[in-house]
C-alpha positions in Angstrom: -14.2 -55.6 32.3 -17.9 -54.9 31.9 -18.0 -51.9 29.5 -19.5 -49.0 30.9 -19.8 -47.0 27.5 -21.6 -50.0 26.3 -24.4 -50.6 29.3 -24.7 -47.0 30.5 -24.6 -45.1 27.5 -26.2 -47.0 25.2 -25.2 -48.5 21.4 -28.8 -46.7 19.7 -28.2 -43.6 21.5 -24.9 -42.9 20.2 -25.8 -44.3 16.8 -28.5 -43.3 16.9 -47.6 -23.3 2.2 -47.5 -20.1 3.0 -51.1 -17.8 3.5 -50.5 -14.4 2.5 -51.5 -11.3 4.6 -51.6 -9.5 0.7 -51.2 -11.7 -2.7 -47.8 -13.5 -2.8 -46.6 -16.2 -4.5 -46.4 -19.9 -3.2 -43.6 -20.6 -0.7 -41.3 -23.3 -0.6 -41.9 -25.8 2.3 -39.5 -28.4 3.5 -42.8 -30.5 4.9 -42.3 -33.9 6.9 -44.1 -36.8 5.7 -43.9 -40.5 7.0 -40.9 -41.0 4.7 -39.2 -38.0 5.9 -38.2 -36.2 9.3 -40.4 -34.3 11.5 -41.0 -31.0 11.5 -40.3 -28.4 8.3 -38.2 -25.4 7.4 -40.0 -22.8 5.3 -37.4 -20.1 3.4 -38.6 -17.2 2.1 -36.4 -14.8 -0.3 -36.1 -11.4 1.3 -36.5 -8.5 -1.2 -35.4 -4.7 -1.4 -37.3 -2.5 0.7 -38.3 1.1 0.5 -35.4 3.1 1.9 -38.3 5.9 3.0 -40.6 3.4 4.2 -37.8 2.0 6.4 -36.7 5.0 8.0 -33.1 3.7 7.7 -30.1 4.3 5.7 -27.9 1.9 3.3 -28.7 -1.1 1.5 -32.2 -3.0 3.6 -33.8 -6.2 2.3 -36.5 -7.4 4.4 -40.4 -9.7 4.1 -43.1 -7.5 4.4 -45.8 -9.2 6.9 -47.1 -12.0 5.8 -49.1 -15.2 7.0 -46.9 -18.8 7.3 -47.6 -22.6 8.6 -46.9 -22.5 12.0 -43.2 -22.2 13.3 -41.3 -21.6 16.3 -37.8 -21.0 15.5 -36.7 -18.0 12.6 -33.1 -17.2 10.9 -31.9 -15.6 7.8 -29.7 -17.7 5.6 -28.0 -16.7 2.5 -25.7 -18.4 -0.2 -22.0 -18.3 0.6 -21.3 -19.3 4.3 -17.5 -17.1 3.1 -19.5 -14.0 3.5 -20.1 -11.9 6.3 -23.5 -10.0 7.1 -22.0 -6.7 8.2 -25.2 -4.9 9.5 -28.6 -5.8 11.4 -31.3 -8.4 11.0 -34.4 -7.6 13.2 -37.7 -9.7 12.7 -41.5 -9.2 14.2 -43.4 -12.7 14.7 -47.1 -13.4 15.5 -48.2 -15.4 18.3 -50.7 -18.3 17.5 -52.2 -17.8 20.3 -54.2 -14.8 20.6 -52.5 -13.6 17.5 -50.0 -10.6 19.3 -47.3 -9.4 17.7 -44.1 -9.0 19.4 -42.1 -5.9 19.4 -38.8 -6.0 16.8 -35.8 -8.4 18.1 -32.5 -8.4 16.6 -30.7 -11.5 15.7 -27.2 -12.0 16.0 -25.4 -12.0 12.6 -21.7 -12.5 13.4 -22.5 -16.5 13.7 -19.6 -17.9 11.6 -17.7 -17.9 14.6 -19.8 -21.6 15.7 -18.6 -23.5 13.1 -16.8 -26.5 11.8 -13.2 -25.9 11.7 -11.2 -24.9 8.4 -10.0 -27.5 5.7 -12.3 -30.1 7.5 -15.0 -32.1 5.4 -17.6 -30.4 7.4 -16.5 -27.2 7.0 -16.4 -27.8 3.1 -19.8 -29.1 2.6 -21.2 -26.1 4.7 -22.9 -24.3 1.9 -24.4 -21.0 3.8 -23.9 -18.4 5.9 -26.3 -17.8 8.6 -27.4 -15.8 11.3 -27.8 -17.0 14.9 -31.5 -18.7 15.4 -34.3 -17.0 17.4 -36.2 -18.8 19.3 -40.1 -17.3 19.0 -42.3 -19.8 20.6 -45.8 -20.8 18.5 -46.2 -18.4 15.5 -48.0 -18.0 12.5 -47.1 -14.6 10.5 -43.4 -13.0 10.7 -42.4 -9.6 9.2 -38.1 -9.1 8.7 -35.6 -6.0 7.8 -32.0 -6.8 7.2 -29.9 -3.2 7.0 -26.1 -3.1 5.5 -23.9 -1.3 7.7 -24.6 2.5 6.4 -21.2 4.4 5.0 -19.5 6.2 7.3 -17.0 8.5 6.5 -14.4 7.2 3.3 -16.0 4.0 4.2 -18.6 2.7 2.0 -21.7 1.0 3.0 -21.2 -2.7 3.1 -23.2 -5.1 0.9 -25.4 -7.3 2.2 -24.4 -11.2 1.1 -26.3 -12.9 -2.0 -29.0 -14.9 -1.4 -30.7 -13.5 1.5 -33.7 -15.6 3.0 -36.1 -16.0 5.9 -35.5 -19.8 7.6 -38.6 -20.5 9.7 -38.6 -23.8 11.9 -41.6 -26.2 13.2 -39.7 -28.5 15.6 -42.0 -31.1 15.1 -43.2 -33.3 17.9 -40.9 -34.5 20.4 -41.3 -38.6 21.3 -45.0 -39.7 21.4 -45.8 -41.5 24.3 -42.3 -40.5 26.2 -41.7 -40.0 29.6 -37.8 -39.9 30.1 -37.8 -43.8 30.9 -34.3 -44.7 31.8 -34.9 -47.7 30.1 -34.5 -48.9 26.4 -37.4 -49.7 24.7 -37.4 -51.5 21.6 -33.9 -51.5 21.3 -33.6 -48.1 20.6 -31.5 -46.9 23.8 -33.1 -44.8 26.6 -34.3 -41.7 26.7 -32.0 -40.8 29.7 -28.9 -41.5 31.1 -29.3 -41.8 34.8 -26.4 -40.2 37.2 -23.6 -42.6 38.3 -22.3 -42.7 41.7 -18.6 -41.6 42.0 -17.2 -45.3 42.0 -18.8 -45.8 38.7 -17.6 -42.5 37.4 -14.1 -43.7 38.1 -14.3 -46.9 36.4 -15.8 -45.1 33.2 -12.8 -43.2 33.3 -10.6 -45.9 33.9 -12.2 -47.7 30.9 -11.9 -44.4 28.5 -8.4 -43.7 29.5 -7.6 -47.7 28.6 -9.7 -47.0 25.5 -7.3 -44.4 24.5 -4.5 -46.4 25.0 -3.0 -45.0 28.2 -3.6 -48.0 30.2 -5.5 -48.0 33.5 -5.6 -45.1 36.5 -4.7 -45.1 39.7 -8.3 -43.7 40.9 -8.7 -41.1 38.4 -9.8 -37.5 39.2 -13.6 -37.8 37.8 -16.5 -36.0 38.6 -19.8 -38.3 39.2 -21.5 -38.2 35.8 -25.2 -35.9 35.9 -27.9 -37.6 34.5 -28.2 -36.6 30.8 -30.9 -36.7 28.5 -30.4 -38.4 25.6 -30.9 -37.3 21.7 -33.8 -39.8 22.0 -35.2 -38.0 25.0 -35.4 -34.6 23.5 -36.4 -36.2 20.1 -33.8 -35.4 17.8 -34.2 -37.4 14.0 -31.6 -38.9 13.4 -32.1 -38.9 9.6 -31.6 -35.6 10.3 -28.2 -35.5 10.7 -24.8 -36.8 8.2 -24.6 -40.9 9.1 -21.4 -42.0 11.0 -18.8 -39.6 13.5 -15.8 -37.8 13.7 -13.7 -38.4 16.7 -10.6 -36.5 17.8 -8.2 -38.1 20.2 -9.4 -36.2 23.1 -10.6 -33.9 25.5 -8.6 -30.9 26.9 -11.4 -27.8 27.0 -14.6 -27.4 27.9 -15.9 -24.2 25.7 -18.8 -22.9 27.1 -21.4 -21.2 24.7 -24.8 -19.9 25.2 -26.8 -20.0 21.8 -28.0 -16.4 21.5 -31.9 -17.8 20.3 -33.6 -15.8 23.4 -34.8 -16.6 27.1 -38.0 -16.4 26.0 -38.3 -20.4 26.6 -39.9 -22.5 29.2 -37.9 -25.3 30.4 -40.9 -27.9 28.9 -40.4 -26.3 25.8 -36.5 -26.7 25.6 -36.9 -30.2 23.5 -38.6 -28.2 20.9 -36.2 -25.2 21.4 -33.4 -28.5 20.7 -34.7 -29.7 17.8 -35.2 -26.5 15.9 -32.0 -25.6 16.7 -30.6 -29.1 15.2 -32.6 -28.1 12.0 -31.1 -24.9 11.5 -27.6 -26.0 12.1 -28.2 -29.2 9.5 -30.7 -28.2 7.0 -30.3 -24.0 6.8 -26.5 -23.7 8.2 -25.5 -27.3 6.0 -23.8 -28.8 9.3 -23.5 -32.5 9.8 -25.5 -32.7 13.1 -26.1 -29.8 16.0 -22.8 -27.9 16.6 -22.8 -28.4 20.3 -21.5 -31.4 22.0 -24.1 -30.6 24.9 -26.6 -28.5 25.7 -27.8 -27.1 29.4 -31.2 -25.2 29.9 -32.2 -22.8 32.6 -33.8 -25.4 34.3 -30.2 -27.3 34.9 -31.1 -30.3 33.0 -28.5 -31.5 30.6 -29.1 -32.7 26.9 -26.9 -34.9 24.8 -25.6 -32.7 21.8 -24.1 -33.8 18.6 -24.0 -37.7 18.3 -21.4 -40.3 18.9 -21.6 -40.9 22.3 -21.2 -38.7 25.6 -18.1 -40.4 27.1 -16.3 -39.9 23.2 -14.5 -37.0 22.3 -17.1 -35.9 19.2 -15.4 -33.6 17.4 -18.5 -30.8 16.9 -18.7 -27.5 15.1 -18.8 -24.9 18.0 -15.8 -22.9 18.5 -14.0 -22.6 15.0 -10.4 -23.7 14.7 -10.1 -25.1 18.1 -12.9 -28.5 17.7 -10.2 -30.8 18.2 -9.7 -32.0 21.6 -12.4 -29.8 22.7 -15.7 -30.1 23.8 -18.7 -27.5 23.4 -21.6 -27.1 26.2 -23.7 -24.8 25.1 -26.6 -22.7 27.9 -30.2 -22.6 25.8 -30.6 -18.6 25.9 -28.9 -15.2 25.5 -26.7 -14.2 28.4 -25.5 -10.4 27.4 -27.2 -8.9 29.8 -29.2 -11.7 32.1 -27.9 -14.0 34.4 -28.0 -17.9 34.4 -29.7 -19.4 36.7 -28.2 -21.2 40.1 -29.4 -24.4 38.6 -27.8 -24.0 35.0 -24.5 -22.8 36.1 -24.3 -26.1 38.6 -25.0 -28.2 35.8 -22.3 -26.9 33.7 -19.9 -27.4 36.7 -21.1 -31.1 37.4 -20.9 -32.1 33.4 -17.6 -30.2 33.0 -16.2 -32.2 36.2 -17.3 -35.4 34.6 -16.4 -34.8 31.0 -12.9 -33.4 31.6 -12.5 -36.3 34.3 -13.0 -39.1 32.0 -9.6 -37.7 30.0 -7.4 -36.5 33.1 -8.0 -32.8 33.2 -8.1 -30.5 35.8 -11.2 -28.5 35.6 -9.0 -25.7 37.6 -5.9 -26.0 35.2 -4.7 -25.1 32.1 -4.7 -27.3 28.1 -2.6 -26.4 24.8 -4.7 -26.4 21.6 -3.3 -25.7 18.3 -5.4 -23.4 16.2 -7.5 -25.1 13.1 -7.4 -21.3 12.3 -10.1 -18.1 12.7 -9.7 -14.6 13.7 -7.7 -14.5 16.9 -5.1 -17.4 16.6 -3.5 -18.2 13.0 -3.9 -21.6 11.9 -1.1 -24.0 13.4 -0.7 -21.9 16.5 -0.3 -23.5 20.0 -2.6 -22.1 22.7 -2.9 -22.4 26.1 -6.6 -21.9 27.6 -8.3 -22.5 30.7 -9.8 -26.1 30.7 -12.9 -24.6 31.4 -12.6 -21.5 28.5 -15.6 -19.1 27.1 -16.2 -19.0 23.4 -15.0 -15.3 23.1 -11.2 -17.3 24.2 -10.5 -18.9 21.1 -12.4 -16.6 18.8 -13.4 -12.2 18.8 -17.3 -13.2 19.7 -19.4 -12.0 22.6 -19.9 -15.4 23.1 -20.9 -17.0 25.7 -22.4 -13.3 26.9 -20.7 -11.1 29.3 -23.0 -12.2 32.5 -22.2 -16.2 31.7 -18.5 -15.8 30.8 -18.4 -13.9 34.2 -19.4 -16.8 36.1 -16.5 -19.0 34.9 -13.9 -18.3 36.9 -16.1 -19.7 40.2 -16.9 -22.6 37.6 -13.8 -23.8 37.3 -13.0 -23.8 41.2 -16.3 -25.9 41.7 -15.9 -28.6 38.9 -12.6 -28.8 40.5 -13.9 -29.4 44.0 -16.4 -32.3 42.0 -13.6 -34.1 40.6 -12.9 -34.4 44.4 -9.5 -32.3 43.9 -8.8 -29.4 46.6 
């Protein structure tokens, strides 16, 4: 049988100092160089502020404003990835252009909830704890204030983890000379994965399924595969990234996610907004590769996550103690209180369809996991979720944000209606 995973997907693709606004000293600067991958991660220490200079209570560590090599994406990091940062982290950038600073923006700090699952390699080599990343566009000076929790009551104020630092991210450039060809060039896969019709889809499946050992379908219920754009096409490094995969036997649950780094994105700039975010997780949060298994952008155009192949089931680091058998799609933006677009909510419906299609699931139905372990379900338990699920329904997180998990329900009826079910 001519091997779709082979032809369509592609063998490559799923192989493959600091200017002071007052005297400071020199800052450490993860700089790319021909020998090493694009793009840089600054981390500055955060220090004690003045609690009266604040104007807040508790325990405050923060950067006082100061000029930086140009960055686009910001997080604070510190040492042990065990500890939580019970309080606030706001920051303040400067745009490079026309030199504005914005207004304070919190980042999300309860982000241990994406994560590799416990007692897994990954999860063991993670060395830090980290904040959600913000994405800030084209900057060149940042300011930050991270306030404890105050007391309250016989509570006492909580203290803030060791090791607190500012993680500021240049993306790099994306592919020089790219245009999202569909067609390998120098043997080093395409840039995108055209959409298959729905006879094609089926015989993908029909080839995973005999992959997996189940033997062949009688016309599986599959949903035409979207066209996706590969980890070359948004120009992930893949020296990057830990060499080799982790597979799990299969895929029962599409989690859906958003990524909480802001909507302040355009969709030309969600490449760059894909590669910092791939830095962060690998190089500040110690992750093998992006946590996500896809990503989605406002725009509805679908990105290839965490590498090993998009017909696999990769096991990522998205939704702790339930990565096995699951996959995590994950809408660029912060979705608390605005909407996803028309176009990003169809694209989630169309790549769920496909993805869960490929391994017999109904989009509309229901899949047991058993718990890897976290907050809501002990470790070992059996749980039965929606095959389309929200973050928040394996772990306490307002993940995927109240105004995207609100759209699932209608999600699940659609991908449904894809697969060609009624």
């Amino acid at each position: 049988m001519r091997s779709f995973l082979a032809s369509s997907i592609g063998v490559a693709t799923v192989a493959a100092l600091a200017l002071p606004l007052a005297a400071t000293a020199p800052v450490a600067v993860a700089s790319s160089s021909a020998a090493e991958p694009a793009g840089s991660t600054q981390s500055l220490p955060l220090t004690p502020l003045d609690a009266d200079r604040s104007g807040a209570g508790g325990s405050q560590e923060g950067l006082a404003q100061r000029e930086v090599k140009p960055f686009s994406l910001v997080g604070v990091v510190w040492d042990d990835v065990r500890d939580e940062l019970h309080g606030s982290v706001q920051v303040r950038t400067r745009a490079r252009a026309g030199g504005t600073w914005s207004a304070w923006q919190d980042l999300e700090t309860h982000n241990h909830d994406h994560a590799a699952d416990p007692g897994t390699a990954e999860a063991g080599s993670a060395p830090h704890g980290s904040t959600a990343p913000l994405w800030v566009g084209d900057s060149d000076a940042v300011e930050a204030r991270v306030s404890a929790e105050p007391a309250e009551g016989e509570r006492a104020a909580a203290p803030l983890p060791a090791g607190l630092r500012l993680d500021l991210v240049d993306p790099g450039a994306g592919p020089a000379g790219e245009d999202e060809s569909e067609n390998s060039s120098a043997g080093q896969g395409p840039t995108v994965l055209p959409a298959l019709d729905k006879a094609a889809s089926e015989a993908e499946a029909a080839e995973v399924s005999e992959g997996l050992g189940a033997g062949p379908r009688a016309r599986p219920y599959v949903g035409a595969r979207p066209r996706i754009i590969t980890r070359r096409g948004w120009g992930a490094d893949e020296r990057l990234r830990e060499k080799g995969f982790v597979y799990t036997k299969s895929v029962k649950v599409a989690f859906v996610h958003h990524t909480t780094s802001g909507n302040g994105y355009s969709c030309a700039q969600a490449p760059s907004v894909l590669r910092s975010i791939y830095r962060y997780h690998v190089k500040s949060s110690g992750w093998r590769d992006i946590g996500y298994n896809f990503a989605v952008d406002k725009c509805g155009n679908i990105y290839e996550g965490r590498a090993g192949g998009v017909a696999k089931a990769v096991m990522g680091a998205h939704t702790l103690g339930f990565n096995t058998n699951s996959t995590g799609i994950a809408l660029l933006g912060t979705y608390n209180n605005t909407n996803p677009s028309a176009a990003a909510l169809k694209a989630i419906e169309k790549l769920a369809a496909w993805k869960l299609g490929l391994y017999g699931v109904n989009p509309a139905g229901r899949s047991t996991l058993v718990s890897g372990g976290g907050n809501r379900y002990k470790k070992g338990r059996s749980v039965r979720f929606n095959a389309i699920s929200g973050h928040r329904d394996g772990f306490s997180t307002d993940c995927p944000g109240a105004r995207l998990y609100s759209r699932l329900g209608t999600a699940r009826v659609s991908a449904a209606h894809y697969q060609g079910r009624r």
